[in-house]
C-alpha positions in Angstrom: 14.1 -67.7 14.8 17.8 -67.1 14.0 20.8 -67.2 16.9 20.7 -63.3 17.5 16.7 -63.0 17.6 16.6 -66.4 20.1 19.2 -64.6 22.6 17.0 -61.6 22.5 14.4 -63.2 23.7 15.9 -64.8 26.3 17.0 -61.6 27.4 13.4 -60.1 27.4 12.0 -63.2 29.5 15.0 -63.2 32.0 14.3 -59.3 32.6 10.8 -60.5 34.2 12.5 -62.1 37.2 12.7 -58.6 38.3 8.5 -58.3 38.1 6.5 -59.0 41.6 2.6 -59.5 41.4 1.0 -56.2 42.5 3.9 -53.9 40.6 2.7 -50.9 37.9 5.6 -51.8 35.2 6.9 -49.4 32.7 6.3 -51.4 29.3 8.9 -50.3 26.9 9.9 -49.9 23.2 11.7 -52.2 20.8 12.8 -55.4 19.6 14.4 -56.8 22.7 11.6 -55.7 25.2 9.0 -57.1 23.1 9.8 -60.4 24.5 9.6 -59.0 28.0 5.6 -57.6 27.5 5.0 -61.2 25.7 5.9 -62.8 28.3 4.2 -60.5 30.6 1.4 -61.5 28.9 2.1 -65.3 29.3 2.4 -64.7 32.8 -0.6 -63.1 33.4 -2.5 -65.8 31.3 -1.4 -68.8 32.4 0.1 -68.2 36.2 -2.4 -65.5 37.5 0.3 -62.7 37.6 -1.3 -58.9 38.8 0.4 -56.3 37.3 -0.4 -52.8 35.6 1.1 -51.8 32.8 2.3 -48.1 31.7 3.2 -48.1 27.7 6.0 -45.9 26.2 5.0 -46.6 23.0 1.7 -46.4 21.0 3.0 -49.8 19.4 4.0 -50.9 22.8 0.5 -50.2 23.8 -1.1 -51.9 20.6 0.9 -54.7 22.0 -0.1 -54.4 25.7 -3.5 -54.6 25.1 -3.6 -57.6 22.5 -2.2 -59.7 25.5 -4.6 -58.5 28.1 -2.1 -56.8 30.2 -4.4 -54.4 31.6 -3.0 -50.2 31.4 -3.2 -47.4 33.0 -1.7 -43.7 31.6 1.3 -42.5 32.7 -0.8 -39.1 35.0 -3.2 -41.7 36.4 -0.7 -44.2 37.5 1.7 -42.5 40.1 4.7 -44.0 40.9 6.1 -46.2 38.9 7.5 -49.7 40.6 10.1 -50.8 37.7 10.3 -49.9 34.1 11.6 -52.6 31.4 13.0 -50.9 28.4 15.3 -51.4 25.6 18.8 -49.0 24.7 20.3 -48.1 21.7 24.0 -47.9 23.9 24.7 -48.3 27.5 28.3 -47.3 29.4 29.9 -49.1 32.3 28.3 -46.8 34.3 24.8 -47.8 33.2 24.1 -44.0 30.9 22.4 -44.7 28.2 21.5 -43.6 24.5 18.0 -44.1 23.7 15.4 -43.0 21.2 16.5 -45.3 18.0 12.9 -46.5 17.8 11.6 -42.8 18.0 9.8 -42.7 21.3 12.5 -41.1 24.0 10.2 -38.6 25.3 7.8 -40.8 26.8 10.0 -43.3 27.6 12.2 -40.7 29.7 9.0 -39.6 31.1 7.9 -43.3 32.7 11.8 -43.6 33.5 11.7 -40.3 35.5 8.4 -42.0 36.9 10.0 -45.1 38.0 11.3 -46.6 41.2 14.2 -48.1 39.4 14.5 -49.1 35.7 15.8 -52.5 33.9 17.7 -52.7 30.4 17.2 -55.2 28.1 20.1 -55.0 25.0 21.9 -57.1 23.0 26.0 -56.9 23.3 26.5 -55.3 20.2 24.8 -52.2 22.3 27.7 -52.1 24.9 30.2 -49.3 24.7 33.0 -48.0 26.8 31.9 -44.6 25.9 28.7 -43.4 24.4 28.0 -41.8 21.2 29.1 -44.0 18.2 25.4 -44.5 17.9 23.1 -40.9 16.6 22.2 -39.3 19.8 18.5 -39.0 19.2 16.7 -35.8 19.9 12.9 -34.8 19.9 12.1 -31.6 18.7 9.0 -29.0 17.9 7.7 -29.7 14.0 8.0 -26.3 13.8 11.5 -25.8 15.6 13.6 -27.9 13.1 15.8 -25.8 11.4 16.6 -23.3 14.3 17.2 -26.0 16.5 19.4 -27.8 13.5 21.9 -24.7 13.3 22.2 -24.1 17.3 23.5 -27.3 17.6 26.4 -26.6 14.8 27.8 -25.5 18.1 27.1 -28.5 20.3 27.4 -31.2 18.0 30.9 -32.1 16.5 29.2 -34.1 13.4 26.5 -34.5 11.2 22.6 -33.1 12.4 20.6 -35.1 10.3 16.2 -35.0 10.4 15.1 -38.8 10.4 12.9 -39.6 7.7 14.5 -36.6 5.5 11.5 -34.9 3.2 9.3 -37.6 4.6 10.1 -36.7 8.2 9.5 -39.3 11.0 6.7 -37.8 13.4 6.4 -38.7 16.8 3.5 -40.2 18.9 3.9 -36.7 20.3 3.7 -35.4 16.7 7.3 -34.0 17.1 10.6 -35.0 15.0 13.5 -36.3 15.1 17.3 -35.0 14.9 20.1 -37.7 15.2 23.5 -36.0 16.3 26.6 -37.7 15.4 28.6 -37.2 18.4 30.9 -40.2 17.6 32.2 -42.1 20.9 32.8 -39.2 22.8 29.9 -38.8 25.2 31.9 -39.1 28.7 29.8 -36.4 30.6 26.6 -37.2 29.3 24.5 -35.1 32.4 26.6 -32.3 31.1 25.6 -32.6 27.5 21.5 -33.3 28.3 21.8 -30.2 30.3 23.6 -28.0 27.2 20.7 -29.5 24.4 18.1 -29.2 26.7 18.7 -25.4 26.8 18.3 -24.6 23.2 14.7 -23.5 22.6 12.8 -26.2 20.4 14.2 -29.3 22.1 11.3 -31.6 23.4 13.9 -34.5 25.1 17.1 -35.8 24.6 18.0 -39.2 24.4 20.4 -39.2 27.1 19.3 -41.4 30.2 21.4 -40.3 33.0 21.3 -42.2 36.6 18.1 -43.7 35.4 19.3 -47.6 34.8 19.6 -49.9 37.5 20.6 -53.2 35.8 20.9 -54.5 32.3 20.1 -58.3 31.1 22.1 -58.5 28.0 22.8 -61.8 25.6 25.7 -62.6 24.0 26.8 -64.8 21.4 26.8 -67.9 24.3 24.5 -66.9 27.3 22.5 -63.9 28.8 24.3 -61.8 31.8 22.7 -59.8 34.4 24.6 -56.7 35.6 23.5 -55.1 38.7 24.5 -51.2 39.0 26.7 -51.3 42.7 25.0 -48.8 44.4 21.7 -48.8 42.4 18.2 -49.2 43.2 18.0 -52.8 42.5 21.9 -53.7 44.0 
């Protein structure tokens, strides 16, 4: 394991100081938060932890289940006590872009569902503003090339369909457009609001007021930042 994977996954097992027995946890998707369900798992194994997992991810759940974390779907489990997810960017005021690993909407969805919500990210993923990195956006099969030319208006860059002629399909079995905003995002709610109004747009991978605190490693250690004012401050 090389220098950048090892802080990673200190990063993911530091995020589970958050986790209390008896919690429903939103499990989420990508390289970081894989350590966190591992060592979920671990925990649940070895020291008795009860928890209940909600998965963001079909890989997430594949995951899940392999350790024995038991699940439960996101319409049977109610309210959500924390969710543990990864980001593709997060701002010093905790917005984040997410949806790099293709599965926004139902990570938004067990967000939305949550009582507060933890990041897990590497440094390279903090920004001052967001944008430098595709905003992701899931869209209709069917809807791509209308909602491609509305957002010639909305989007100052490049619309580009991920995967190309072998398009990337959803768990949902939607696509995905990546909008190259650059690092100009500064009223994100505002910009959710304008994409989510174009006909054909599933989600947007804009999570606004969602995040509560991010554990993120660095070259030398990994930091815990604590939204002032959030759920978890």
């Amino acid at each position: 394991m090389d220098e950048v994977e090892a802080l990673k996954r200190e990063a993911g097992i530091a995020a589970c100081s958050f986790v209390k027995g008896g919690m429903t946890l939103g499990l989420g998707t990508g390289s970081t938060v894989r350590y966190t369900v591992l060592e979920l798992g671990r925990m649940i194994a070895e020291e008795g932890l009860d928890v209940v997992g909600v998965s963001t991810s079909e890989a997430t759940r594949e995951l899940a289940e392999g350790l024995g974390i038991p699940l439960l779907e996101l319409g049977d489990a109610g309210r959500i006590d924390l969710t543990i997810d990864g980001a593709d960017e997060f701002d010093p005021d905790f917005q984040l872009i997410k949806g790099g690993g293709g599965a926004l909407t139902r990570e938004k969805r067990v967000a939305a569902a949550s009582e507060a919500m933890v990041v897990v990210a590497d440094d390279r993923k903090q920004v001052p503003v967001l944008g430098r990195f595709p905003l992701p956006l899931e869209v209709g099969a069917a809807d791509v090339s209308a909602v491609s030319e509305e957002l010639s208006s909305i989007c100052p860059g490049q619309v580009s369909l991920r995967g190309g002629r072998d398009p990337y399909v959803t768990d949902n079995g939607g696509h995905i457009l990546d909008c190259e905003f650059g690092p100009t995002i500064s009223e994100p709610l505002d910009l959710e609001h304008r994409i989510l109004s174009v006909e054909g747009v599933v989600e947007v991978g804009l999570f606004v007021g969602m995040c509560d605190a991010v554990v993120m490693s660095t070259p030398s250690e990994v930091l815990t930042m604590v939204k002032r004012g959030g759920r978890l401050g």
